[in-house]
PyMOL Python script that loads the backbone (N, CA, C, O; Angstrom):
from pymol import cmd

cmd.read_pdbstr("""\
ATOM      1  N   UNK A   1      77.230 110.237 110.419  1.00  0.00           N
ATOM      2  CA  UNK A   1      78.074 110.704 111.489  1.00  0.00           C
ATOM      3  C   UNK A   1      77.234 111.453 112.512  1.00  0.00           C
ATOM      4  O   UNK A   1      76.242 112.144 112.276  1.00  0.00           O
ATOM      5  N   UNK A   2      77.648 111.268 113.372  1.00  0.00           N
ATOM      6  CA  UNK A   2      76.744 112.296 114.671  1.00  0.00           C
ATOM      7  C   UNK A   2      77.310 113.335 114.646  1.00  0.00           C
ATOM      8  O   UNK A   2      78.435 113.506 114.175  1.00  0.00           O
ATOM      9  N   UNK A   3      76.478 114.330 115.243  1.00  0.00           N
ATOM     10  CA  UNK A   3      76.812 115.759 115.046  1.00  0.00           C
ATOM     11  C   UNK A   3      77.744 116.312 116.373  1.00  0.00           C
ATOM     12  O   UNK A   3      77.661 117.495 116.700  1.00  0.00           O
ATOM     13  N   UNK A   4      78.481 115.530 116.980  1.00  0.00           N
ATOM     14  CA  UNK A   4      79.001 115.629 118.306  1.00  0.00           C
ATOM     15  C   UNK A   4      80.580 115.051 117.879  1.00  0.00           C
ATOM     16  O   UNK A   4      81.623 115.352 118.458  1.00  0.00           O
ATOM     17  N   UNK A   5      80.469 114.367 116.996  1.00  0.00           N
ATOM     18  CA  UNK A   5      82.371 114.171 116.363  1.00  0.00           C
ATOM     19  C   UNK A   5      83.461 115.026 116.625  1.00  0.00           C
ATOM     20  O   UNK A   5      83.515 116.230 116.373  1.00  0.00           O
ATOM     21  N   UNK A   6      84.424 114.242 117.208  1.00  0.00           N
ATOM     22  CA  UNK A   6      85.591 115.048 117.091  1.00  0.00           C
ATOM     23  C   UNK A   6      86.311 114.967 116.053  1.00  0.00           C
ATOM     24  O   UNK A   6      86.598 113.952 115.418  1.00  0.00           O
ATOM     25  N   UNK A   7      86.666 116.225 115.832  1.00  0.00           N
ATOM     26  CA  UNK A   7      87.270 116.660 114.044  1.00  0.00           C
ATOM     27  C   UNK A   7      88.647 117.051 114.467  1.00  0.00           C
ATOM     28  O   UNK A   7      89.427 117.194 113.525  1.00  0.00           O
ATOM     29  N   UNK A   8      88.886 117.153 115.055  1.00  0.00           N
ATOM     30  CA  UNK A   8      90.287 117.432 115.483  1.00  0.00           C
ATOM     31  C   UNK A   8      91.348 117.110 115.201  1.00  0.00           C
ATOM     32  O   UNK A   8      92.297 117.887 115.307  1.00  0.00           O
ATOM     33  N   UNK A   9      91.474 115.803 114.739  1.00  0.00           N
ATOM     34  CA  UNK A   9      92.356 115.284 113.471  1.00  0.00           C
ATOM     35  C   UNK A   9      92.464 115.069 112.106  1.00  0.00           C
ATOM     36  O   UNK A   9      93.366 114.743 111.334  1.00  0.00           O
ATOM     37  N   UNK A  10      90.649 115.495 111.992  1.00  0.00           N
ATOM     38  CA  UNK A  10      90.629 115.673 110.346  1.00  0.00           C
ATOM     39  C   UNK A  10      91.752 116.410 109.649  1.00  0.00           C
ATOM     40  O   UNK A  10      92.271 117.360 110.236  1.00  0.00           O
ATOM     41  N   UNK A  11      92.168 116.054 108.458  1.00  0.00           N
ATOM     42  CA  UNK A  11      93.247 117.003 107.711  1.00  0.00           C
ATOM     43  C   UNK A  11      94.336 116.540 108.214  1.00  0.00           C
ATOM     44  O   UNK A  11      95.141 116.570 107.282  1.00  0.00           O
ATOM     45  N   UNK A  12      95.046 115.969 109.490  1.00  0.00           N
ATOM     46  CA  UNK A  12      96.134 115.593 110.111  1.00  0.00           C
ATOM     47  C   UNK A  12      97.261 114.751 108.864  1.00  0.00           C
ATOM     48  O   UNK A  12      97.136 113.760 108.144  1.00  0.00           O
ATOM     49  N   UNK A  13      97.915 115.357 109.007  1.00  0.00           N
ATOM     50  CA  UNK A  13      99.137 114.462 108.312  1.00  0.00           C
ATOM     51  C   UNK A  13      99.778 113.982 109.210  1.00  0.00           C
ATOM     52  O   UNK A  13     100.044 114.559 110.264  1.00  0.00           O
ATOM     53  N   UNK A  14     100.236 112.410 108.775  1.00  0.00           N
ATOM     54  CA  UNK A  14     100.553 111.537 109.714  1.00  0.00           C
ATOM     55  C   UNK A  14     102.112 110.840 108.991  1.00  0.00           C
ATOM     56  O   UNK A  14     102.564 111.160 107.892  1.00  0.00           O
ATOM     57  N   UNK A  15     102.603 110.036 109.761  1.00  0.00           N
ATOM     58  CA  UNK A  15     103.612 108.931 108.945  1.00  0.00           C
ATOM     59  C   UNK A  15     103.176 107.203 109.291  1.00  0.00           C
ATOM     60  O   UNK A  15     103.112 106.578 110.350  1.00  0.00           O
ATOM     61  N   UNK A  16     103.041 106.995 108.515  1.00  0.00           N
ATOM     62  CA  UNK A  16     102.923 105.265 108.876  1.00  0.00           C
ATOM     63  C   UNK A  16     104.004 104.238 109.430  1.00  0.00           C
ATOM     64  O   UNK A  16     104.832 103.656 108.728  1.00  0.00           O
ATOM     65  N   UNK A  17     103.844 104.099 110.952  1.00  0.00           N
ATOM     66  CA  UNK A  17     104.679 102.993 111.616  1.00  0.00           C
ATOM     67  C   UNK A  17     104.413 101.596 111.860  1.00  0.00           C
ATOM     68  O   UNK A  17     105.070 100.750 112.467  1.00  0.00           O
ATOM     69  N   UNK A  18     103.258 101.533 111.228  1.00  0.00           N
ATOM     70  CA  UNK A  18     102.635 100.318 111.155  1.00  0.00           C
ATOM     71  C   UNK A  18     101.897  99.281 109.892  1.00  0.00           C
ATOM     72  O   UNK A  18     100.672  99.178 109.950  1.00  0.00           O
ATOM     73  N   UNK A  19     102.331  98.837 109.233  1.00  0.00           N
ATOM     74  CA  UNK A  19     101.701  98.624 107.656  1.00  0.00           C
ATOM     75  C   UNK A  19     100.347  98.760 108.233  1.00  0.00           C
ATOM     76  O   UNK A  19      99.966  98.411 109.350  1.00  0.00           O
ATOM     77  N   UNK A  20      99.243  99.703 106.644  1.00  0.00           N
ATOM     78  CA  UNK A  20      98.260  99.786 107.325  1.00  0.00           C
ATOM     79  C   UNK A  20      97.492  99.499 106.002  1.00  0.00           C
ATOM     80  O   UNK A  20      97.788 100.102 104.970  1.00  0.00           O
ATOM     81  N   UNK A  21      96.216  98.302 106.062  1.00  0.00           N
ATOM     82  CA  UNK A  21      95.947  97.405 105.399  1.00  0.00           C
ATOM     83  C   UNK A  21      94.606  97.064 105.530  1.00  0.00           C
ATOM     84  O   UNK A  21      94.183  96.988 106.683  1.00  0.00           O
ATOM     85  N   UNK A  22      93.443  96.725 104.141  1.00  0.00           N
ATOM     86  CA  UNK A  22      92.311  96.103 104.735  1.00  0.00           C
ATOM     87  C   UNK A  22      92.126  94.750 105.866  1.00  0.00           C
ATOM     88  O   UNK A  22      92.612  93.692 105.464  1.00  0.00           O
ATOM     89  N   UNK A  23      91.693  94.735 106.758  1.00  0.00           N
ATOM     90  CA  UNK A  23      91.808  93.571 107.661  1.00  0.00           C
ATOM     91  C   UNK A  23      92.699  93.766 108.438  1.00  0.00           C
ATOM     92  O   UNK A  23      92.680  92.780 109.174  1.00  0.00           O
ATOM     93  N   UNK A  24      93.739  94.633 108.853  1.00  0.00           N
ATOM     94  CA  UNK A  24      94.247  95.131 109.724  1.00  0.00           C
ATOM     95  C   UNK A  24      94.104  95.909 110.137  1.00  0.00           C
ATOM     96  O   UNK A  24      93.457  96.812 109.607  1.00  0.00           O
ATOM     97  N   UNK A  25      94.793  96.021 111.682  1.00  0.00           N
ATOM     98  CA  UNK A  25      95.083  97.349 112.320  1.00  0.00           C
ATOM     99  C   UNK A  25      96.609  97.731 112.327  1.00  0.00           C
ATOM    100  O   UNK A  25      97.546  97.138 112.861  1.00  0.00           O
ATOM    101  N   UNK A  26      96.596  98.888 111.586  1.00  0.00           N
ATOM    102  CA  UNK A  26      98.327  99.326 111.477  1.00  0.00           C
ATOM    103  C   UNK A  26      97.876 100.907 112.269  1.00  0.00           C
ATOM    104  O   UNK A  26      96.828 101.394 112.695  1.00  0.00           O
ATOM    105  N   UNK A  27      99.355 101.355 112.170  1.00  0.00           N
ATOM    106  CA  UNK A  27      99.652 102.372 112.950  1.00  0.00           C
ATOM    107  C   UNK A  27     100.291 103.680 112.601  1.00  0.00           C
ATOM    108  O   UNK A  27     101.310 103.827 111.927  1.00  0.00           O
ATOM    109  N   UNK A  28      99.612 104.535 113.108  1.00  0.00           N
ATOM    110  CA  UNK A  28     100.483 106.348 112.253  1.00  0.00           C
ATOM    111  C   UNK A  28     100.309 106.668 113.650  1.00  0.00           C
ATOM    112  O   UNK A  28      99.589 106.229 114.546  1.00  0.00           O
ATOM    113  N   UNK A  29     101.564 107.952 113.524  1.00  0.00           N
ATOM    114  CA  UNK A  29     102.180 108.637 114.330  1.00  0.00           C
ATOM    115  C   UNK A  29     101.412 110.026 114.083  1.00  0.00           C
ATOM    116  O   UNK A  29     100.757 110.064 113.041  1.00  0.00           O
ATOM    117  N   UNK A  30     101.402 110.783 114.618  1.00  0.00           N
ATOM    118  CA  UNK A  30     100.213 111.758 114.741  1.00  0.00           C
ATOM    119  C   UNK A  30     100.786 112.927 115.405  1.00  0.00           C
ATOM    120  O   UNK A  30     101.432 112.608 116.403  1.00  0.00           O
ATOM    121  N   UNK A  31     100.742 114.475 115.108  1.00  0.00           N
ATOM    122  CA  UNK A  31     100.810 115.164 116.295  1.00  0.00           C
ATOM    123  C   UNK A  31      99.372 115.564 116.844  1.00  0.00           C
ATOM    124  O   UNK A  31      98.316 115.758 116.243  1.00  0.00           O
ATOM    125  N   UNK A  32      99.783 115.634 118.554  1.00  0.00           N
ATOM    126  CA  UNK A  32      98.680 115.519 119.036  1.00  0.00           C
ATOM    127  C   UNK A  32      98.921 116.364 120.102  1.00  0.00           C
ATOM    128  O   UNK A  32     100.043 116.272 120.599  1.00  0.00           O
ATOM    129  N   UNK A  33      98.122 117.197 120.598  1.00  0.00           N
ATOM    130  CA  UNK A  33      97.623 118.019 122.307  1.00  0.00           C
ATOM    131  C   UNK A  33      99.858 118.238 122.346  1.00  0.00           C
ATOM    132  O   UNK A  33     100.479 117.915 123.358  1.00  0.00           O
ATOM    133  N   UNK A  34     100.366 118.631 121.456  1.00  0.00           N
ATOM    134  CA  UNK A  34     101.542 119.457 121.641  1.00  0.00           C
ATOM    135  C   UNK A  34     101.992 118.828 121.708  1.00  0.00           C
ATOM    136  O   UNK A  34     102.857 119.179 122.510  1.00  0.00           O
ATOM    137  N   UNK A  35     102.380 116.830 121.136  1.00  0.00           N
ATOM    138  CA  UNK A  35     103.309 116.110 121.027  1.00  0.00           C
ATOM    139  C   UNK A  35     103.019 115.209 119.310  1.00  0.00           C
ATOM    140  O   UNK A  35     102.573 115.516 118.204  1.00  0.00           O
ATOM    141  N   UNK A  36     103.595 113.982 119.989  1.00  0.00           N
ATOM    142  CA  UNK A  36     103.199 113.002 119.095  1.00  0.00           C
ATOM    143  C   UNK A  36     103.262 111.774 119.828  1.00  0.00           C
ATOM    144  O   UNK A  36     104.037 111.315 120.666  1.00  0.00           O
ATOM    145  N   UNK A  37     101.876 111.246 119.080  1.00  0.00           N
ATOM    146  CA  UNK A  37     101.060 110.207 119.599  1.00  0.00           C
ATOM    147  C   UNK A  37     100.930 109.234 118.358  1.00  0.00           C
ATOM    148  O   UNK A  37     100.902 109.457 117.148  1.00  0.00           O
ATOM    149  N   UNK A  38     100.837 107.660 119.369  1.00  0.00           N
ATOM    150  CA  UNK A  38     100.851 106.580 118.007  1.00  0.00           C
ATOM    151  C   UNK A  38      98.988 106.403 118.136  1.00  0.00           C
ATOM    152  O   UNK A  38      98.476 106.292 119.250  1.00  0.00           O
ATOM    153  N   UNK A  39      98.365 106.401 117.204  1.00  0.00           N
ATOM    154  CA  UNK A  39      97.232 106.194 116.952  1.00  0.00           C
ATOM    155  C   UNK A  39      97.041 104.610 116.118  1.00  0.00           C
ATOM    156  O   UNK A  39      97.780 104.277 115.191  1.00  0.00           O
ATOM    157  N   UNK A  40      96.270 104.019 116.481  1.00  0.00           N
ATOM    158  CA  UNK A  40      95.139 103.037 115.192  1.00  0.00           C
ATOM    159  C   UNK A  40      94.951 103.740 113.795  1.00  0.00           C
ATOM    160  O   UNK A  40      94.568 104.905 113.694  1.00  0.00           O
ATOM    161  N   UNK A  41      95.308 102.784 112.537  1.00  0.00           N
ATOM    162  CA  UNK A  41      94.953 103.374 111.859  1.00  0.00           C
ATOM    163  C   UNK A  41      94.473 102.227 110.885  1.00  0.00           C
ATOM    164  O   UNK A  41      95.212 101.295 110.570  1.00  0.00           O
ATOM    165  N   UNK A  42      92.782 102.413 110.295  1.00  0.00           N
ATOM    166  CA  UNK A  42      92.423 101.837 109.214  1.00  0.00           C
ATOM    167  C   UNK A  42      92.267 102.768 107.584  1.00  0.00           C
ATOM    168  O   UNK A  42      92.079 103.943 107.270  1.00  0.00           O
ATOM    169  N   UNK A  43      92.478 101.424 106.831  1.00  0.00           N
ATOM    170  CA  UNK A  43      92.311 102.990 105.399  1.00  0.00           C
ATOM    171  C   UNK A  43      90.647 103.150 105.295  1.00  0.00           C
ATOM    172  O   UNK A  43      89.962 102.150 105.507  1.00  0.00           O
ATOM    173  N   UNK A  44      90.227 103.990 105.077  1.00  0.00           N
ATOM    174  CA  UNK A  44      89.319 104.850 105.234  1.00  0.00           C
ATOM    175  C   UNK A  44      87.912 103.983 104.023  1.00  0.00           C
ATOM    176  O   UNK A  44      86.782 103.570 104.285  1.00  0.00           O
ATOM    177  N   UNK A  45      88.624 104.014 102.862  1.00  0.00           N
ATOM    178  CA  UNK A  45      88.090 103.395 101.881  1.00  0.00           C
ATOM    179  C   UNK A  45      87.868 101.639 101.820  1.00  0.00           C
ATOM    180  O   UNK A  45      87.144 101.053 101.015  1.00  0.00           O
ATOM    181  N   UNK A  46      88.702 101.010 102.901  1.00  0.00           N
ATOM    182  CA  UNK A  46      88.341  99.476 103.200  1.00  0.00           C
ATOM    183  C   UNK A  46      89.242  98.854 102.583  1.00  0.00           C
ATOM    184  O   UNK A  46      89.169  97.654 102.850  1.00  0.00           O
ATOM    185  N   UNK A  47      90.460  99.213 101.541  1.00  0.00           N
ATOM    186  CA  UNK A  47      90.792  98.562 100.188  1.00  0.00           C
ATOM    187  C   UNK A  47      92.199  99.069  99.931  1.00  0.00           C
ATOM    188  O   UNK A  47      93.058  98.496  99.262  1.00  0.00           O
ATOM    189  N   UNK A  48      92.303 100.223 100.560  1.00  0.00           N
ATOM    190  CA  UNK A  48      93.877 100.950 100.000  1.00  0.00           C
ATOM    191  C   UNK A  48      94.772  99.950 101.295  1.00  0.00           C
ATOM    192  O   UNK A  48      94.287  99.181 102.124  1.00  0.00           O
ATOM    193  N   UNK A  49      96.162 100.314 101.067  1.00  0.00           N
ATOM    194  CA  UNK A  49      97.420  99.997 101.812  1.00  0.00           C
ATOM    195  C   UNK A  49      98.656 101.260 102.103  1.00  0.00           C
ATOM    196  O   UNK A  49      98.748 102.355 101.548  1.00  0.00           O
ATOM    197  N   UNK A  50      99.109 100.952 102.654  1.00  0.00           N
ATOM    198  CA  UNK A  50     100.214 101.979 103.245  1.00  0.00           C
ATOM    199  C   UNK A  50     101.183 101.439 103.870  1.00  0.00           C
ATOM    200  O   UNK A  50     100.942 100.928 104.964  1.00  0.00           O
ATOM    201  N   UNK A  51     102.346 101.416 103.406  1.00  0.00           N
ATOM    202  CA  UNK A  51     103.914 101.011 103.921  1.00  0.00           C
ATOM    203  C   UNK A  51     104.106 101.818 104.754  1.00  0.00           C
ATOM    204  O   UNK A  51     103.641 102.958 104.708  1.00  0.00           O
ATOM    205  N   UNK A  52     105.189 101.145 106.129  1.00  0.00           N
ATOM    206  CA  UNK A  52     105.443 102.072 106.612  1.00  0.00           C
ATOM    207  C   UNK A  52     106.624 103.263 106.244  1.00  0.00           C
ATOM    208  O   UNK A  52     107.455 103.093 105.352  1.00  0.00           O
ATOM    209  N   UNK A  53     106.564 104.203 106.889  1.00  0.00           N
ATOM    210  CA  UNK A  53     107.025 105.546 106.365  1.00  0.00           C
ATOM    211  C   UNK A  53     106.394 106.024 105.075  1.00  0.00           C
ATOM    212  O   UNK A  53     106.891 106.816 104.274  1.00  0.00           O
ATOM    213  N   UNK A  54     105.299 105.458 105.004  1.00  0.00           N
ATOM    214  CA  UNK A  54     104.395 106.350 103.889  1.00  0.00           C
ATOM    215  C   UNK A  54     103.595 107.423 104.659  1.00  0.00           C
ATOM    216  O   UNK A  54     103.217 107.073 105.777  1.00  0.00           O
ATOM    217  N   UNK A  55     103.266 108.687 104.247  1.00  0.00           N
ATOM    218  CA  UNK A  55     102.270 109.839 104.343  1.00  0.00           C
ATOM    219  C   UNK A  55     101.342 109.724 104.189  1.00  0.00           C
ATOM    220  O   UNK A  55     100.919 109.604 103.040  1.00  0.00           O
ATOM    221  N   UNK A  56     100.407 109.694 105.426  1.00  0.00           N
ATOM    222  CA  UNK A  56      98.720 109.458 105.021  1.00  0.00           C
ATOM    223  C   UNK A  56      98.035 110.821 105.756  1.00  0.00           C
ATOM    224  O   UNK A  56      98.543 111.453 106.682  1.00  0.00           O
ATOM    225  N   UNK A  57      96.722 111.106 105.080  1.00  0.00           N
ATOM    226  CA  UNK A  57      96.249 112.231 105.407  1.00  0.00           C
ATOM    227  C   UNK A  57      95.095 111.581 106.623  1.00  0.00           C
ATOM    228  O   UNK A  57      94.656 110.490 106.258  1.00  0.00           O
ATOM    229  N   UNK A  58      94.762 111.868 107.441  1.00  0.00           N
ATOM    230  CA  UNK A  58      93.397 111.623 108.431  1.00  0.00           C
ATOM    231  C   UNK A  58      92.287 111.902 107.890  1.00  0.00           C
ATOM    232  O   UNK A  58      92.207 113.115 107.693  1.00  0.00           O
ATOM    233  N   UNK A  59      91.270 111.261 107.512  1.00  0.00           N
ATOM    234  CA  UNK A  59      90.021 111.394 107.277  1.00  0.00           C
ATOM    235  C   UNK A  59      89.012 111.569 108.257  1.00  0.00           C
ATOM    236  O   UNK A  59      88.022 112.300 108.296  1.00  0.00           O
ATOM    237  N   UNK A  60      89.511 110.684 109.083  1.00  0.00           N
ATOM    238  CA  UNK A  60      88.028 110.298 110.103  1.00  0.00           C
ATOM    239  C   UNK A  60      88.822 110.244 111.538  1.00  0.00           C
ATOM    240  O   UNK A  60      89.800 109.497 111.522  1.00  0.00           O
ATOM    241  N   UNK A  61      88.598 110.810 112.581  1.00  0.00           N
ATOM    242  CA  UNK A  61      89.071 110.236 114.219  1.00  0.00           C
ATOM    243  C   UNK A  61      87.777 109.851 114.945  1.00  0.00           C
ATOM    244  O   UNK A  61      86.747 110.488 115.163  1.00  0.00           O
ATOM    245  N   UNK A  62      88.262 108.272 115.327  1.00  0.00           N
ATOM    246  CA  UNK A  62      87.296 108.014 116.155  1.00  0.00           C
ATOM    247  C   UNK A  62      88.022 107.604 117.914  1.00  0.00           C
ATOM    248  O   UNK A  62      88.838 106.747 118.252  1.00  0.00           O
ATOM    249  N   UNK A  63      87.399 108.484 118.581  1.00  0.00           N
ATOM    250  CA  UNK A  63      88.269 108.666 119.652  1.00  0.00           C
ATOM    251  C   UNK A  63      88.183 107.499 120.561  1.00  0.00           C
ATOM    252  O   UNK A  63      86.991 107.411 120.855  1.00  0.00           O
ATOM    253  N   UNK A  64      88.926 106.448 121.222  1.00  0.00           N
ATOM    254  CA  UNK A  64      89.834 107.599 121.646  1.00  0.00           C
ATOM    255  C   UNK A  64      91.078 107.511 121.227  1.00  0.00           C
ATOM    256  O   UNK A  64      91.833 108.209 121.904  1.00  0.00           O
ATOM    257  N   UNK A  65      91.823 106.659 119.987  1.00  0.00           N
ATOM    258  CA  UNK A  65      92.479 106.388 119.168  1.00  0.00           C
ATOM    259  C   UNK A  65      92.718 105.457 118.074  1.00  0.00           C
ATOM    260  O   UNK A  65      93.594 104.617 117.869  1.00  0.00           O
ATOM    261  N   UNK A  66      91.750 105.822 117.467  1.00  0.00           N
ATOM    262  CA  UNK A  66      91.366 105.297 115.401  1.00  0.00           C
ATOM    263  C   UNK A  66      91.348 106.083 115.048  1.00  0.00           C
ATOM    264  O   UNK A  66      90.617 106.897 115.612  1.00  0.00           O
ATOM    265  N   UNK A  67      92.076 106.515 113.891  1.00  0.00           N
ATOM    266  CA  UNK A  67      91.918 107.090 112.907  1.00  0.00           C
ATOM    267  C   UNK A  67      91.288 106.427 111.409  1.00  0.00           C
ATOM    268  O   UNK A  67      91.203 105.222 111.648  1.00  0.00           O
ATOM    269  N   UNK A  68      90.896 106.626 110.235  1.00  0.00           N
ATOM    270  CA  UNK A  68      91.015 106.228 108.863  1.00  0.00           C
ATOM    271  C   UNK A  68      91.847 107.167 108.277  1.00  0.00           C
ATOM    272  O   UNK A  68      92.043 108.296 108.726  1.00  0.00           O
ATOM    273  N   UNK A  69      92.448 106.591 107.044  1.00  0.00           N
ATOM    274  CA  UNK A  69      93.388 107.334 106.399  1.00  0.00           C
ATOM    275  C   UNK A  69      93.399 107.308 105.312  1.00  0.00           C
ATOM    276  O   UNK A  69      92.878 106.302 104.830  1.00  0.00           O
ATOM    277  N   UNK A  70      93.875 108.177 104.483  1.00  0.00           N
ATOM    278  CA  UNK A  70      93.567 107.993 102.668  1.00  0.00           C
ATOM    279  C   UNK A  70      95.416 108.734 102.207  1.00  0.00           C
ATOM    280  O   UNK A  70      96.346 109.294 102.786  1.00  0.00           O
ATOM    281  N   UNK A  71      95.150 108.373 101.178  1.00  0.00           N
ATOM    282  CA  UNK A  71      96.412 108.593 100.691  1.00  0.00           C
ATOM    283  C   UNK A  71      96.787 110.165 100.838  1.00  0.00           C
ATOM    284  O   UNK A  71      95.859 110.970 100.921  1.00  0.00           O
ATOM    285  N   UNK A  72      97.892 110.535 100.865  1.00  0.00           N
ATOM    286  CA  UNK A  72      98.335 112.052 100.668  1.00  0.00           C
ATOM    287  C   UNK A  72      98.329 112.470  99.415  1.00  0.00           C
ATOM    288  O   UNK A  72      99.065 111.874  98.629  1.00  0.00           O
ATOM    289  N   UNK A  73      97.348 113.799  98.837  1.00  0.00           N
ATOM    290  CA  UNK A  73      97.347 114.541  98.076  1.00  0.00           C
ATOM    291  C   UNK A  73      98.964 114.698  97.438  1.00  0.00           C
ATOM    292  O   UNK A  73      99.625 114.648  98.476  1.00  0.00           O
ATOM    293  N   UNK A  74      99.533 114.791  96.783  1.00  0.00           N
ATOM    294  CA  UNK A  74     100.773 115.249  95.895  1.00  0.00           C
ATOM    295  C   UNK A  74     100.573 115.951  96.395  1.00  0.00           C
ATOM    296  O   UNK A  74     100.755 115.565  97.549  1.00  0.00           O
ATOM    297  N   UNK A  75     100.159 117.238  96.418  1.00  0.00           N
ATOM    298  CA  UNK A  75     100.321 118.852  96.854  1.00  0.00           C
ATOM    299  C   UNK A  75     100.376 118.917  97.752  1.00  0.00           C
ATOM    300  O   UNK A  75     101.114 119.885  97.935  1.00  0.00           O
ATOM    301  N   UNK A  76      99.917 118.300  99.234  1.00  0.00           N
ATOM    302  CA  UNK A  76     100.556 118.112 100.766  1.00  0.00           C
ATOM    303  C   UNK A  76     101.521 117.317 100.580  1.00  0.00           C
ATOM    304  O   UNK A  76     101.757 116.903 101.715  1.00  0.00           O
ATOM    305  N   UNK A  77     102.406 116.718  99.716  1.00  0.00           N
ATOM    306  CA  UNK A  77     102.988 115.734 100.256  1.00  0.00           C
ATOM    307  C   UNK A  77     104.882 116.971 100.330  1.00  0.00           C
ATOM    308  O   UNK A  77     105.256 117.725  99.433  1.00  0.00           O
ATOM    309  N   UNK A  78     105.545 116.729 101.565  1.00  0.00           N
ATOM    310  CA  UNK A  78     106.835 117.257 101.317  1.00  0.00           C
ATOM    311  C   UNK A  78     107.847 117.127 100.472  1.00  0.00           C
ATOM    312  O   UNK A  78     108.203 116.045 100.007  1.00  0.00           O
ATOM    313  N   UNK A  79     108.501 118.491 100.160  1.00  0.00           N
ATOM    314  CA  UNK A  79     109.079 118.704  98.680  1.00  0.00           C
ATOM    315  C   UNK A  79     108.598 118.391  97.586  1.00  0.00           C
ATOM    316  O   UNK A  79     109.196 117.835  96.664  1.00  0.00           O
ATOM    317  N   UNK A  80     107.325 118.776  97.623  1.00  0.00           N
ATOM    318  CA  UNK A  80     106.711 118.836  96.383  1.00  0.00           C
ATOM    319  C   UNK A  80     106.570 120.187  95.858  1.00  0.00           C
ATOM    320  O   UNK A  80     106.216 121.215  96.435  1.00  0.00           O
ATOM    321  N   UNK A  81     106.983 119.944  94.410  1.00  0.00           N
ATOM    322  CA  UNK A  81     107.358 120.962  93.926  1.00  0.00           C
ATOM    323  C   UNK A  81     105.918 121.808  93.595  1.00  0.00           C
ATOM    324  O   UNK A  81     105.110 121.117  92.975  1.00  0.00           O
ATOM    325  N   UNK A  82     105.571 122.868  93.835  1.00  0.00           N
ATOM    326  CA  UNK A  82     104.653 123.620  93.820  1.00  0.00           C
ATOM    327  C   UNK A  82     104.126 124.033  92.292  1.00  0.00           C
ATOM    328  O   UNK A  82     102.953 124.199  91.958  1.00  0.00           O
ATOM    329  N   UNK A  83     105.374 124.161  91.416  1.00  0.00           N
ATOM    330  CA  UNK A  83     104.867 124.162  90.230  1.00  0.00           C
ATOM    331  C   UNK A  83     105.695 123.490  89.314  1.00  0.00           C
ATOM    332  O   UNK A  83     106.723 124.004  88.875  1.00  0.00           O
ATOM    333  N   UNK A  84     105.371 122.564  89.057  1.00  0.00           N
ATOM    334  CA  UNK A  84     105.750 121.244  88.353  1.00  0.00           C
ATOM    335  C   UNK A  84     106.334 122.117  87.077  1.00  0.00           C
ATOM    336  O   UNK A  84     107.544 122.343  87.095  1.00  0.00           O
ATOM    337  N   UNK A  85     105.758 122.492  86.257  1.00  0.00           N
ATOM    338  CA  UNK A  85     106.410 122.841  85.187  1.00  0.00           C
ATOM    339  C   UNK A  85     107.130 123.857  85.240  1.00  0.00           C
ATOM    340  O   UNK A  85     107.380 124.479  84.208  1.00  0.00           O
ATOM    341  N   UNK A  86     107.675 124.288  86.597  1.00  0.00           N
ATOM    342  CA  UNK A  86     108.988 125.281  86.682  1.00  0.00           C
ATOM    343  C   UNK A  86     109.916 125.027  86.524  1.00  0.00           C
ATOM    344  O   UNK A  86     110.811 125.866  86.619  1.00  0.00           O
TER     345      UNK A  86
END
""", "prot")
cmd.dss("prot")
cmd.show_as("cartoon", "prot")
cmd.util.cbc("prot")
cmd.orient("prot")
């Protein structure tokens, strides 16, 4: 990576509006500069998939709209219960 990257969407939680697939380009919704923006999105790893209205986390932004994406952690994901065995 060059040392000049924008990170700015790293960590971003997104929703998937676009099936997003090796060999495709699908699509997540993003908040962005105080809205929401539809971005490019490839999976990060070359190999995963994502339905849409699935939760993907941002790995990588390559500007001026790609993202990569990897699956959502359980523990970011909403209504997740914080302590499972409560």
């Amino acid at each position: 990576m060059h040392k000049d990257v924008d990170r700015s969407l790293t960590g971003t939680i997104g929703r998937v509006t676009g099936r997003i697939g090796p060999g495709t380009i699908g699509e997540v919704m993003l908040p962005y500069l105080g809205g929401t923006m539809a971005f490019h999105a490839h999976p990060f790893n070359k190999t995963s998939g994502f339905a849409v209205d699935d939760e993907v986390l941002v790995i990588y932004f390559e500007p001026p709209q790609t993202v990569y994406v990897d699956e959502l952690p359980d523990v970011l994901r909403h209504g997740a219960d914080p302590d499972p065995a409560g």
